[in-house]
C-alpha positions as CSV (number, residue, x, y, z in Angstrom):
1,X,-26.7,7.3,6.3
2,X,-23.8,5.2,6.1
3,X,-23.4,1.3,5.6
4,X,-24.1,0.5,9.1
5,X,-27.7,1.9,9.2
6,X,-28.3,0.6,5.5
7,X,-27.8,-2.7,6.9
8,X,-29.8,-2.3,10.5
9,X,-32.3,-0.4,8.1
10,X,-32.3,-4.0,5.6
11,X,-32.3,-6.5,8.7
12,X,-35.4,-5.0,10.2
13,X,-37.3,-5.1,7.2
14,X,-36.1,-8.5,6.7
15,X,-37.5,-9.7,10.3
16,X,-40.6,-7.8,9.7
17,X,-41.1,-10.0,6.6
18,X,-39.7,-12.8,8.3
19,X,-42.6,-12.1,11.4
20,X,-45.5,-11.3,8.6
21,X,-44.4,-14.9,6.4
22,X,-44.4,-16.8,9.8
23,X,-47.9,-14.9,10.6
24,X,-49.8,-16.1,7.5
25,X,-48.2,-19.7,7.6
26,X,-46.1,-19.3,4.1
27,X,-44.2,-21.9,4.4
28,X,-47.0,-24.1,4.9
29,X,-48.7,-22.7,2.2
30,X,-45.5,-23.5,-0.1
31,X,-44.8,-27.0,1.1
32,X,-48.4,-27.6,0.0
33,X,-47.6,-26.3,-3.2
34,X,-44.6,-28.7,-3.4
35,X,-46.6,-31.7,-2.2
36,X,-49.5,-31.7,-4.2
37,X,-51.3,-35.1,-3.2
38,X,-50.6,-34.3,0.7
39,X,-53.1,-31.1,-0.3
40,X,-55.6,-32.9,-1.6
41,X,-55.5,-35.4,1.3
42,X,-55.8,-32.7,3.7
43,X,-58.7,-31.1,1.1
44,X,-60.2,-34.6,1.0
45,X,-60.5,-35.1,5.0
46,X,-62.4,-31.7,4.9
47,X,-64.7,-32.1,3.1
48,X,-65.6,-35.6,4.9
49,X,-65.5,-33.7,8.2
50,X,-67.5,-30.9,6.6
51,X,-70.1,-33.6,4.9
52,X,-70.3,-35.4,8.0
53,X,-71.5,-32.8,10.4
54,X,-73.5,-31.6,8.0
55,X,-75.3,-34.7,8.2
56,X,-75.5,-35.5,11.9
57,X,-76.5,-31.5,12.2
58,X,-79.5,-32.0,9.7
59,X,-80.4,-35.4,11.3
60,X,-80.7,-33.7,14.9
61,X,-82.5,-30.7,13.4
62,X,-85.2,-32.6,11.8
63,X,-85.4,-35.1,14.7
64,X,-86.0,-31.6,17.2
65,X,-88.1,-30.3,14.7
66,X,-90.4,-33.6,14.2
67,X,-90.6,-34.0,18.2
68,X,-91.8,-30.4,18.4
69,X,-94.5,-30.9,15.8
70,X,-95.3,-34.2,17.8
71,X,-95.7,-32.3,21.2
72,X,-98.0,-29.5,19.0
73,X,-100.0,-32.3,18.1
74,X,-100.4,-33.6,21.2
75,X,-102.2,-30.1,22.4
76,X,-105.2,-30.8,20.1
77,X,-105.3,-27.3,18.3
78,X,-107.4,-27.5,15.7
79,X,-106.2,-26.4,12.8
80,X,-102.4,-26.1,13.1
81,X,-102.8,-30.0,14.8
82,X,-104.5,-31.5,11.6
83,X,-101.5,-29.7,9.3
84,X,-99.1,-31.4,11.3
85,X,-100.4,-34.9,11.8
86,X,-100.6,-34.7,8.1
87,X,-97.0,-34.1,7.8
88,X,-95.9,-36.7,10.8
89,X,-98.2,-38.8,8.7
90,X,-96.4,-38.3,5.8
91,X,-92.9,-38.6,7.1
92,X,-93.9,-41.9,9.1
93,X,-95.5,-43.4,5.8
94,X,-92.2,-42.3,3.6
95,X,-89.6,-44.0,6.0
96,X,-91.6,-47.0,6.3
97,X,-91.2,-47.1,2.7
98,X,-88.0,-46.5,2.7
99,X,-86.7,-49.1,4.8
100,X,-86.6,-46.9,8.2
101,X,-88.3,-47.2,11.5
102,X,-90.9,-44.7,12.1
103,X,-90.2,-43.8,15.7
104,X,-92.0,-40.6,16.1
């Protein structure tokens, strides 16, 4: 193999490295490494994001689930019904407290 197919030989492997760093964002990943603080920003704004949809998820969750025990209640079974008026009861009695409107 002479130069010439040395060199095609080197300048594929160089785009196929060139294609695979593109791929897997490397030169995002080293400007980041560069620019500390902008990393931390975009870590910062994550976790917000992350925190916050946590919370409006778990708000709407327990909001379904507290309507659904409501609507059991309202069926008048006898056992299961008492267990959850107790905890409605409980809930409504602890926001109260706490400042909130009990609007279950």
């Amino acid at each position: 193999m002479g130069k010439k197919g040395l060199m095609v030989g080197i300048e594929k492997k160089l785009d196929h490295i060139s294609l695979n760093m593109e791929k897997f964002k490397f030169v995002d990943y080293v400007y980041y490494i560069e620019h500390p603080r902008k990393m931390l920003f975009a870590n910062f704004i994550g976790g917000l994001a992350r925190g916050f949809g946590a919370a409006i998820g778990f708000t709407l969750l327990g909001a379904i689930a507290l309507y659904l025990l409501r609507t059991v209640v309202m069926w008048k079974l006898p056992v299961i019904g008492q267990i959850i008026t107790d905890i409605v009861n409980i809930v409504q009695e602890n926001l109260s407290k706490s400042g909130g409107k009990a609007g279950v």
